[in-house]
N, C-alpha and C positions, 0 to 999 in steps of 0.2 A: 504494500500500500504506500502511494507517494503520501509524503509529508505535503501541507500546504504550502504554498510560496504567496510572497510577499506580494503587491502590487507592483513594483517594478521588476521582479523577476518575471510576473506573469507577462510582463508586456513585452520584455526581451525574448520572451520564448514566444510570443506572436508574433513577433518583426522575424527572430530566425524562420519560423512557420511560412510565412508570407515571403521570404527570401528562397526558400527553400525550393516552396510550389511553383515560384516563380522561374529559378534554373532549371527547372523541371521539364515547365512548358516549353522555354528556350531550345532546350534539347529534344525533345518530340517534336517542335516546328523547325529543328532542322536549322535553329539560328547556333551555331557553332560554328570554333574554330580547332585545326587541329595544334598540338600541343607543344609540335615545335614550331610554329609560325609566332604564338604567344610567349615562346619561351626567347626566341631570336628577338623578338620586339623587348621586351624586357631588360636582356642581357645590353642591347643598345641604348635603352636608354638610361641604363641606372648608369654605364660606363661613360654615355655623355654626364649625367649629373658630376659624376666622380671628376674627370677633365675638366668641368667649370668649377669645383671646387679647389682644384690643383692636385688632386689625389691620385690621379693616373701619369 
């Protein structure tokens, strides 16, 4: 038996809920991307970040 949760934990666990269904329908309609397209986009921009920070 779950314990009860608070009011803001209940609402946190509605926003994941509603984040959740949301990725969901995303991916049944076919709005994706594959995982090294996301991951090559990524990798370029946090290495630009790092190059204007002077860290590269």
């Amino acid at each position: 038996m779950r314990e009860p949760v608070d009011e803001d934990t209940a609402r946190r666990l509605t926003a994941l809920d509603q984040a959740l269904a949301a990725g969901l329908a995303d991916h049944a309609a076919g709005r994706v991307k594959p995982v090294e397209v996301v991951a090559e986009r990524l990798k370029r921009k946090y290495l630009r970040m790092a190059a204007e920070r002077g860290e590269a």
